[in-house]
MARGU-694888 format. One record per residue: residue in three letters; x, y, z of N, C-alpha, C in turn. Coordinates in steps of 0.1 Angstrom, whole numbers, plus 5000, padded with zeros to 4 digits. Each point is the difference from the previous one (the first is absolute). Example, Ala and Ser with C-alpha at 12.3 -4.5 7.8 and 13.67 -1.06 7.14 Angstrom:
% MARGU-694888
Ala513249435078499150125000500950125000
Ser499650114993500950115000499250115008
END
This chain:
% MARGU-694888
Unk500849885000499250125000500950125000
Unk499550074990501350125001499250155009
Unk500550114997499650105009500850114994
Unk498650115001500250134987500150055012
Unk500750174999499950085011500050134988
Unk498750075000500450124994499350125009
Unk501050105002500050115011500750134991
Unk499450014985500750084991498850175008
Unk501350075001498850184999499549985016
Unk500649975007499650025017500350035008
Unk501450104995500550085010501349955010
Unk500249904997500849885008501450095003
Unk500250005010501750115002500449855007
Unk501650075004501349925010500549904985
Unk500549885008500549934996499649894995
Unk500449914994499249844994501249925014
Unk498849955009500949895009500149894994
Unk501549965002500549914992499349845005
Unk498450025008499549875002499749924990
Unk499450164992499249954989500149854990
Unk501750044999500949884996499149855007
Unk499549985007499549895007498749954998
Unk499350094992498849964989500149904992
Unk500349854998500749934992499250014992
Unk499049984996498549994990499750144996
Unk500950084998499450184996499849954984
Unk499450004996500150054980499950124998
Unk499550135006499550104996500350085010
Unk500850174998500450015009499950184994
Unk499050055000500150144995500150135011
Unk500750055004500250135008500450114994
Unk499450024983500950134992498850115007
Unk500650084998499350185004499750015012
Unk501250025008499849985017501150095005
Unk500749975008501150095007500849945006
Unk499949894994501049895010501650034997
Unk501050025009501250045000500749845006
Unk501350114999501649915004500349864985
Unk500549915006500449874989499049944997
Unk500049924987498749874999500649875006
Unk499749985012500149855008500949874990
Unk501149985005500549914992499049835003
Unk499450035009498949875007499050024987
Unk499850044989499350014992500349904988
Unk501149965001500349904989500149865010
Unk499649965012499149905000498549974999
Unk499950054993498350004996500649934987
Unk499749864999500349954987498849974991
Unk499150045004498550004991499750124998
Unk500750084998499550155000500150024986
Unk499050074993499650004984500050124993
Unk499850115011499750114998500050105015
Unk501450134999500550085007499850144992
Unk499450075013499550204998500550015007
Unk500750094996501050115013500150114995
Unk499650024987500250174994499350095005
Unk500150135001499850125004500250035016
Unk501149935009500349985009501350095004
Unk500650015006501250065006501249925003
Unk499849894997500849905003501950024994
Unk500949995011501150024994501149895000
Unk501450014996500649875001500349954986
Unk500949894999500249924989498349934998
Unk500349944981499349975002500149825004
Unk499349945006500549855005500249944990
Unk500949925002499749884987499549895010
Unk499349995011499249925008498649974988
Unk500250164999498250044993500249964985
Unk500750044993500150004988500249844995
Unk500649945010500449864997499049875002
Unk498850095007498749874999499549954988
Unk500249915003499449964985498349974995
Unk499649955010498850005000499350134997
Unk500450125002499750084992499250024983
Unk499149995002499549994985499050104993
Unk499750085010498750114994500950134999
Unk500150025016500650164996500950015009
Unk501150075000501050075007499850175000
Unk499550075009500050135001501150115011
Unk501350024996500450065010500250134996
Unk499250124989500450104996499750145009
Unk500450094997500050145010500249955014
Unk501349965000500550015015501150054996
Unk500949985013501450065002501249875000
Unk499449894992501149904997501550054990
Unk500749915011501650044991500749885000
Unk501450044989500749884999499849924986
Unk500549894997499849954986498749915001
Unk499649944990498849935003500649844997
Unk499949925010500649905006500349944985
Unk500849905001499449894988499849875000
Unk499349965016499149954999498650024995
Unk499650104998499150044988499449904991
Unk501349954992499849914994499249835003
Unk499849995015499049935005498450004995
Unk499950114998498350034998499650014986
Unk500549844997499649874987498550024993
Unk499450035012498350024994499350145005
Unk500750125000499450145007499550054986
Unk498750035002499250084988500650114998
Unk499750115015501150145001500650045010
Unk500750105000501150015011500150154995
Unk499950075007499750165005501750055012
Unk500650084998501150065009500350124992
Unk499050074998500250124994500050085011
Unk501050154996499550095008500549985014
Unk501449965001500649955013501750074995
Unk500749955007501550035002500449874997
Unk500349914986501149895002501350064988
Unk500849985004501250034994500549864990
Unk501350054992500349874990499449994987
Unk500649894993499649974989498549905002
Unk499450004994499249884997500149875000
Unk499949885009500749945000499349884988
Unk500749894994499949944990498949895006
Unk499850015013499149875007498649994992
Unk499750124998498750024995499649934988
Unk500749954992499649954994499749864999
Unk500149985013499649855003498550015003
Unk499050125001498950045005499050014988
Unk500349864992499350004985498850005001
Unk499349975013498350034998499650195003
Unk500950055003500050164999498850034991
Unk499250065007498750084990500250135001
Unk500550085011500150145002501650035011
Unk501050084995500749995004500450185001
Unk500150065015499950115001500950085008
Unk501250074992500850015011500850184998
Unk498850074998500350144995500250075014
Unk500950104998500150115012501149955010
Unk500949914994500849985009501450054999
Unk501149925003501450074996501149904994
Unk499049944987500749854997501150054991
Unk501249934992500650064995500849914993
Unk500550024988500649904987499750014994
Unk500049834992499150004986498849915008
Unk498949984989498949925000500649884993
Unk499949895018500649874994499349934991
Unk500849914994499549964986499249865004
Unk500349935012498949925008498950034999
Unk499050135000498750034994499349924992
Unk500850004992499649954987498949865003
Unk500349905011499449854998498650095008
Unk499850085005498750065005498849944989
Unk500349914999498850024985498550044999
Unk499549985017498750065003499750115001
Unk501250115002499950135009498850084984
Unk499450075010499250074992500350175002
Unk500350015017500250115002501950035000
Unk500550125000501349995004500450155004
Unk499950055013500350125005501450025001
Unk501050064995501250045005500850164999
Unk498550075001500950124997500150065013
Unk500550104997500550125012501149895008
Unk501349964996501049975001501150054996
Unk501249915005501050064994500849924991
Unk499149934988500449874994500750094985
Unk501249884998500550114988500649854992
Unk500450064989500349924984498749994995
Unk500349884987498950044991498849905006
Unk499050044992498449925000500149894996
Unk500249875005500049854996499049984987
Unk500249964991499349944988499349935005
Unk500149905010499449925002498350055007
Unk499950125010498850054999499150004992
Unk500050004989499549994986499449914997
Unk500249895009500449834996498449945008
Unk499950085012499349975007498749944998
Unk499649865001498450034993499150035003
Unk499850015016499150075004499850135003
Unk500950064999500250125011498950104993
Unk499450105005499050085001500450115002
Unk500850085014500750165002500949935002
Unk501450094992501050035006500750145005
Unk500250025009500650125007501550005004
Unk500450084992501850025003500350145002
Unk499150094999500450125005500850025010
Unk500750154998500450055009501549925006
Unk500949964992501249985001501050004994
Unk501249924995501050034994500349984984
Unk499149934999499949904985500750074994
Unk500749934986500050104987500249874990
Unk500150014988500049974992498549974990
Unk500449924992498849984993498849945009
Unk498650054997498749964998499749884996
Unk500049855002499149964991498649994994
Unk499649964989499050044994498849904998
Unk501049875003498449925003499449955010
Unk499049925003499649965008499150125008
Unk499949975011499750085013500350224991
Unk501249954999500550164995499050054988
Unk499649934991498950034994498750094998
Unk500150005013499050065005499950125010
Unk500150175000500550005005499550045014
Unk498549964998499350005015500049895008
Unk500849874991500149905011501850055008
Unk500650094999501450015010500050165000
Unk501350005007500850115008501050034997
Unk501050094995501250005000500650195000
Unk498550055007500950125005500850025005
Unk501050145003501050025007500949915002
Unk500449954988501149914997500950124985
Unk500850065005500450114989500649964991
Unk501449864998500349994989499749874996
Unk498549994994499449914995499950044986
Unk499749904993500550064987498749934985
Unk499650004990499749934996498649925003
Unk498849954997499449915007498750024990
Unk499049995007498550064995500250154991
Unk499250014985500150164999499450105008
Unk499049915007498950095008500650105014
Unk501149894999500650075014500850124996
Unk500350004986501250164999501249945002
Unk500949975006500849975001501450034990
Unk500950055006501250004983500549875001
Unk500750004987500449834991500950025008
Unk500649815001500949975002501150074995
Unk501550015003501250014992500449904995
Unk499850024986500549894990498849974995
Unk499050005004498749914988499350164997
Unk499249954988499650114996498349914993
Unk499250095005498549884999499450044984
Unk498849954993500150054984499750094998
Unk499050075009499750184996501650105000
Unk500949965013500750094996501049944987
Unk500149874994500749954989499150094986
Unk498750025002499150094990500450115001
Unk500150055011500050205002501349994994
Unk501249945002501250044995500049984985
Unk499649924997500049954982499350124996
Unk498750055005499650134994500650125004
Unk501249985009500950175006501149984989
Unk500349894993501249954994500150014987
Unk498849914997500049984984499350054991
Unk498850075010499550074991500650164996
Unk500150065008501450104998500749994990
Unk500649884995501449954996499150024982
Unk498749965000499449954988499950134993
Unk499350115009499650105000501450114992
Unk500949975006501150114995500949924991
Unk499649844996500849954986500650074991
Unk499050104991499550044986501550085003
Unk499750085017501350125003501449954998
Unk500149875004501549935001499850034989
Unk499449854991500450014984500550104995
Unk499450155006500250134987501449995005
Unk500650005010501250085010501349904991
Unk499349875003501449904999500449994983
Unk498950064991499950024991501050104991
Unk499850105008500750135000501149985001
Unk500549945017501450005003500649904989
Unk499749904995500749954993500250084988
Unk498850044994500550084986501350135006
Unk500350045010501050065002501549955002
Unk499649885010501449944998500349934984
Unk499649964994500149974989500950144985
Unk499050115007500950114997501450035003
Unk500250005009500950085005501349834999
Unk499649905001500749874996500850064987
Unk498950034990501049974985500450125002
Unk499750135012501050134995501949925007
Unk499649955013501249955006500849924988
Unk499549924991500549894991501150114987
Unk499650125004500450104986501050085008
Unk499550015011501350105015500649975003
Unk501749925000500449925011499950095007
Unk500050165004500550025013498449995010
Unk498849964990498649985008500749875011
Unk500849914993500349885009500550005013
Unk500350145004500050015014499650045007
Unk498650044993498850045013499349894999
Unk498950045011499149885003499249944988
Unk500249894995499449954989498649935003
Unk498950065010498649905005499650185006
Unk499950134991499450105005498749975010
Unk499950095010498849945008498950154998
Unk498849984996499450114995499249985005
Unk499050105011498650015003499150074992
Unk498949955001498750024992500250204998
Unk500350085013500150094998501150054994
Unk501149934997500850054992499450014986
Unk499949894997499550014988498250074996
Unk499250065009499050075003500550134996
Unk501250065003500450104996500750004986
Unk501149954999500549974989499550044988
Unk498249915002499550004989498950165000
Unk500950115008498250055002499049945009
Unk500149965006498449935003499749924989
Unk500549894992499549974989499050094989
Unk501150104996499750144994499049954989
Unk499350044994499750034985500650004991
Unk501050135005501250084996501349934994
Unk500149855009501349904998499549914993
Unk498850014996499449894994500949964984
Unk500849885001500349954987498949894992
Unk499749915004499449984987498749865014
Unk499049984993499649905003499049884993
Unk500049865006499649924998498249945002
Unk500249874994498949955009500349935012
Unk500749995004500349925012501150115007
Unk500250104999501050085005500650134996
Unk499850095013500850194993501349975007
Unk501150094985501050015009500050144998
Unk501250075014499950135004501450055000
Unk500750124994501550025003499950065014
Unk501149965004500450055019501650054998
Unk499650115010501850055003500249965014
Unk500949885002500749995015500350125006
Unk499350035012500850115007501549995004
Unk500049835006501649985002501150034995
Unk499849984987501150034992499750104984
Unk498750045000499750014987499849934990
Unk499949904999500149864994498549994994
Unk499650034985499049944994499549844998
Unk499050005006499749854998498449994994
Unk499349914994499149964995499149955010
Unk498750015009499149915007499049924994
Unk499749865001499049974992499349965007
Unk498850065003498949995007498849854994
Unk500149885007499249914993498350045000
Unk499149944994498350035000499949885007
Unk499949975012499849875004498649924999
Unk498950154999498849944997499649924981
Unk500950034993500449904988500449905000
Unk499349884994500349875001501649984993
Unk500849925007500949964996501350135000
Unk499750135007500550085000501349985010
Unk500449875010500950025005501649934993
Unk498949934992501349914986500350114988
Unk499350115004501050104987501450105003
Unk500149895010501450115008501249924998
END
């Protein structure tokens, strides 16, 4: 015959006497939202039929036991959150083989997370926000395969977001707000969605859902911004073709000039034989592509006389019609 005791919201102050321990038949043992102070009774982990422990919204201070944590019979709930619990969370932990949930939010434990937990594969809700945990998110999670819920923000957890969260198949919220993370977002699973999780106040996160805003990773580049660049790039590039053609056009009809004058000068052979001429050199040269300089023109092309400012130097421009078919083979 077992034996519930619920005395949740009644005011209860002092201490838990450690007789309690001497209930052998407790299964049910709720005292959250009371006033009860000092340690939780290490006489509490002889209650070996105990299924389900309230202690939250209490005052209770101290490590937390691994007397308590290590029952195994434990199977419904573990509640120790909003107290003044410190210290690591045991790893006997890993005892509570069949706990639906386990609540220790909102207390003082220090340390990494320990890896026990994932021996707590019947985990349905797993809650452990508001504390002062710190590392990475062990990769032991992962065999959680029930967990639906997973609270861990407002910590001091840092490296990247396990892939394997993603993985989850049940899971329903996840919450990682409010700590160190960075790196990439993943994007399936759970993350999908972005009212099923959390990952505020994590600043260098990177990458993930579009919904969330977020800037890209370093190094990947997603296909809108592979599109905006092809249109900042190439379309530009298409747009001022016709301009190259005329330019590269030009400059060659000049060095080609000034080639056969070198071939007739030796003493041309000791200047620079590859003249370098800007558009506005030769913009002047010619007038403005005068009227005035106009020598003779084509169907596919005017040419213009120019006087080098550099040296005085008469040269011929030949301006191609690039809008004429076959106009770039008459050069």
């Amino acid at each position: 015959m077992s034996t519930e005791l619920y005395m949740y919201r009644n005011y209860i102050s002092g201490e838990l006497p450690s007789s309690i321990g001497n209930i052998s038949e407790l299964s049910v043992l709720a005292l959250g939202a009371n006033m009860l102070e000092g340690r939780i009774p290490l006489s509490l982990g002889n209650c070996t039929k105990l299924q389900a422990l309230d202690l939250q919204y209490n005052q209770l201070i101290g490590m937390i036991p691994e007397q308590i944590v290590g029952l195994s019979s434990l199977s419904r709930a573990l509640y120790l959150n909003q107290n003044r619990l410190t210290g690591p969370l045991p790893l006997q932990v890993g005892n509570l083989k069949n706990l639906g949930s386990l609540s220790i939010s909102e207390n003082r434990p220090t340390g990494a997370i320990t890896s026990a937990l994932g021996d707590c594969q019947v985990l349905e809700s797993l809650d452990m926000h508001d504390n002062r945990f710190e590392g990475t998110i062990p990769s032991s999670l992962k065999q959680l395969k029930g967990i639906k819920v997973l609270d861990l923000s407002r910590n001091m957890l840092s490296g990247q977001i396990p892939k394997y969260l993603s993985e989850l198949p049940l899971i329903e919220f996840l919450n990682l707000s409010y700590n160190e993370l960075e790196g990439e977002v993943p994007i399936e699973g759970v993350f999908k969605n972005v009212s099923a999780f959390s990952i505020v106040g994590n600043m260098k996160l990177c990458g993930g859902n579009q919904a969330l805003q977020l800037p890209a990773c370093p190094g990947k580049v997603t296909g809108d911004q592979k599109r905006n660049h092809f249109r900042r790039t190439i379309f530009p590039l298409v747009t001022s073709l016709p301009v190259i053609l005329l330019l590269a056009c030009v400059l060659g009809i000049i060095y080609r000039l000034v080639k056969v004058k070198q071939q007739t000068n030796p003493a041309s052979l000791r200047q620079d034989e590859h003249p370098k001429l800007s558009y506005a050199e030769l913009h002047k040269a010619t007038g403005g592509f005068s009227s005035t300089n106009l020598i003779g023109e084509g169907s596919y092309s005017i040419v213009y006389k120019g006087i080098l400012a550099a040296n005085d130097q008469i040269v011929a421009v030949k301006v191609l019609n690039l809008e004429q078919h076959r106009a770039d083979r008459s050069f």
